[in-house]
C-alpha positions in Angstrom: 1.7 -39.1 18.0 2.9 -41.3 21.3 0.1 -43.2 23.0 1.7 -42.7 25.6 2.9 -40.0 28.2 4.5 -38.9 31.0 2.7 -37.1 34.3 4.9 -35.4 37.2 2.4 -36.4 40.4 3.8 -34.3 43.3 0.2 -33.9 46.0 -2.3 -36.2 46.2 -1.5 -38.4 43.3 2.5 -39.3 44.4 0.9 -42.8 45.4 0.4 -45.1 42.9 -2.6 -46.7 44.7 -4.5 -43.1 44.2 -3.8 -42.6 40.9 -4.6 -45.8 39.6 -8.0 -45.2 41.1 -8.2 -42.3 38.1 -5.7 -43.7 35.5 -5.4 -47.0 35.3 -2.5 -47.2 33.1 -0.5 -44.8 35.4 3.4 -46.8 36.0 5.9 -45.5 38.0 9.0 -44.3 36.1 11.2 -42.4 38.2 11.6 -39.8 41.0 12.1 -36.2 39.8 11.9 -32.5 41.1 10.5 -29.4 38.7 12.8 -26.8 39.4 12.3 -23.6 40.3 8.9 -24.0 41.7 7.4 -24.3 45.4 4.5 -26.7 46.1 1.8 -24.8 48.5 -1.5 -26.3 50.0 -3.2 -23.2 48.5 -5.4 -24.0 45.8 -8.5 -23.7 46.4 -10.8 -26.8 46.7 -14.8 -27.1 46.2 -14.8 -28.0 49.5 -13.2 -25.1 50.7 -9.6 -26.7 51.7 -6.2 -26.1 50.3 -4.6 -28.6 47.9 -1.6 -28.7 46.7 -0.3 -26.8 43.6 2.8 -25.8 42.6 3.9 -22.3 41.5 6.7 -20.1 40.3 9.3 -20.0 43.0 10.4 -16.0 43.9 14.4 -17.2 45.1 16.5 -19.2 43.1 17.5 -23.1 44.0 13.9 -24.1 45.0 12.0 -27.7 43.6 9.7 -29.4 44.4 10.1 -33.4 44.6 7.8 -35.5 42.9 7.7 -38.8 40.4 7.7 -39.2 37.0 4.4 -41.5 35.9 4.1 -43.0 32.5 0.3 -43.4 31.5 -2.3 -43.8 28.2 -2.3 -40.6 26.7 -6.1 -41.3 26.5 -6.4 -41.2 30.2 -5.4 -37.3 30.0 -9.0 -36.3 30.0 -9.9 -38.2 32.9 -7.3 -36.8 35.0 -8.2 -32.8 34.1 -11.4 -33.8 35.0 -10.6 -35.3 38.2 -7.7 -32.2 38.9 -11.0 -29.7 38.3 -11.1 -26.6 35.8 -9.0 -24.6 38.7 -5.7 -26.6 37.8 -4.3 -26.0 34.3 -2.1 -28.5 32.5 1.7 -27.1 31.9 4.7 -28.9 30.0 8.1 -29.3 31.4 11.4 -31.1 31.0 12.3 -33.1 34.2 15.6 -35.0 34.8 15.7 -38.9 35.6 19.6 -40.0 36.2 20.9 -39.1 32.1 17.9 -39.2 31.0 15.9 -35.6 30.3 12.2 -36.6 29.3 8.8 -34.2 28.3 6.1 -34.3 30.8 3.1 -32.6 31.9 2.0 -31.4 35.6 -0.8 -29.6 37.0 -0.7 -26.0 38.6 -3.6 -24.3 39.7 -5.0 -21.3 38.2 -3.9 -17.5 39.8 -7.0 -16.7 40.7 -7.7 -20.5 42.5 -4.8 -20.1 44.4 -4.8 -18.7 48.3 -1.9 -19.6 50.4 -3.7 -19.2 53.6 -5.9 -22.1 53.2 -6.1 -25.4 55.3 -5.6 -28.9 54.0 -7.8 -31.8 55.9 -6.3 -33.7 57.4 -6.2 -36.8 55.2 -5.4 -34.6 52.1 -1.8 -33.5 53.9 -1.7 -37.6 54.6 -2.1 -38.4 51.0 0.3 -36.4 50.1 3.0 -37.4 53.0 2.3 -41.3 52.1 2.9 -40.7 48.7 6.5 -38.8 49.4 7.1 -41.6 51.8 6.1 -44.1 49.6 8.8 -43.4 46.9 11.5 -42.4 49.4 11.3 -38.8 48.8 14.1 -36.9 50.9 13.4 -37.0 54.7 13.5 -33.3 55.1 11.1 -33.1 52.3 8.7 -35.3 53.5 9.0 -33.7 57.1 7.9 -30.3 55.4 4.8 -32.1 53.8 4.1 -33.5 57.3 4.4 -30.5 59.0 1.7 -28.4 57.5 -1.2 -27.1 59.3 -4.6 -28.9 58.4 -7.9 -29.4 59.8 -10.1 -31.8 60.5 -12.8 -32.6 57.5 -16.2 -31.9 58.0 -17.8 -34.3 55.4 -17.5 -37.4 57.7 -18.2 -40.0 54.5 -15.6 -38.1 52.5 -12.8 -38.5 55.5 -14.0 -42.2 56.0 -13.4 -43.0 52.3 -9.7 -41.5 52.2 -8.9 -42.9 55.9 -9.8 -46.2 53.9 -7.7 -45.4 51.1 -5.1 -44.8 53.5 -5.1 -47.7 55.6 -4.9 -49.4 52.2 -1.6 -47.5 51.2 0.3 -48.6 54.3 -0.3 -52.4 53.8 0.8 -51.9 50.3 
C-alpha cells in the first residue's frame, strides 16, 4: 500500500497555506477539473453557512477546477475530521497533461446539502485566493468571486481567517 496519496482541493483548501494548516505533508502536484460535476456553496456548515461541495452535474460539459495535492496517506484521517461527518470521501481519476492519476475528493452528503445557503464572507475569499493562487481560469475565478455571502457573526472566527488571508496574499 502507497504511503502516499493524492487529494483534489477545489473550496477552501485550493491554497496551500490552508491546507498545510491540516496536512502538513500536503504538495502541490498539478491543476485539474473533475468532470461532470458543479461546485455549489450549499453544504451545510455547523455554523449555519454554505461551503462548498461539489455534486453530480444535471447537463453534460460541466467541471469544476481544482488542484491535484499529493499528501501522507496518514494525514487522511485528519482531514475527514477537519471536512466534518457531512462530507463523504469519493474516488476519481483526474487528468494532469498525459498523465491520468487516482485521487480522492470530498462531496457533501444529500441530506447536508442546501443550495440556498450563504457563504461568509471570508469562506467565498478562501476559496477565490485559492483559484487565484494557482491560476485557475479567469472566468472561473470570477464565478467563485461573484457569489452571494454574508458577513460572519462569530467576530474571533472572521478575525482568524481575515488573518489567514492577509497571510495568503504576501505569500
Amino acid at each position: 500500500m502507497s504511503t502516499r496519496c493524492i487529494y483534489f482541493a477545489y473550496g477552501s483548501n485550493l491554497h496551500p497555506l490552508r491546507l498545510r494548516e491540516r496536512v502538513p505533508s500536503a504538495q502541490v502536484l498539478a491543476r485539474s477539473v473533475l468532470r461532470q460535476h458543479e461546485l455549489v456553496y450549499g453544504k451545510r456548515g455547523l455554523d449555519g453557512s454554505g461551503k462548498c461541495t461539489v455534486r453530480p452535474a444535471r447537463g453534460g460539459g460541466t467541471e469544476v477546477h481544482g488542484v491535484l495535492f499529493e499528501m501522507l496517506c496518514s494525514e487522511r484521517r485528519v482531514l475527514d475530521r477537519a471536512e466534518g461527518p457531512l462530507y463523504e470521501r469519493k474516488l476519481a481519476y483526474f487528468q494532469t497533461g498525459k498523465q491520468r492519476l487516482r485521487g480522492f475528493y470530498y462531496e457533501a452528503k444529500d441530506h447536508a446539502v442546501d443550495v440556498g445557503l450563504t457563504p461568509f464572507d471570508w469562506y467565498r475569499d478562501l476559496v477565490v485566493a485559492g483559484a487565484r493562487y494557482h491560476g485557475l481560469p479567469e472566468a472561473y475565478v470570477a464565478l467563485l468571486a461573484g457569489v452571494s455571502c454574508q458577513p460572519d457573526f462569530d467576530a474571533r472566527r472572521a478575525l482568524n481567517m481575515r488573518a489567514l488571508l492577509a497571510r495568503m496574499s504576501i505569500s
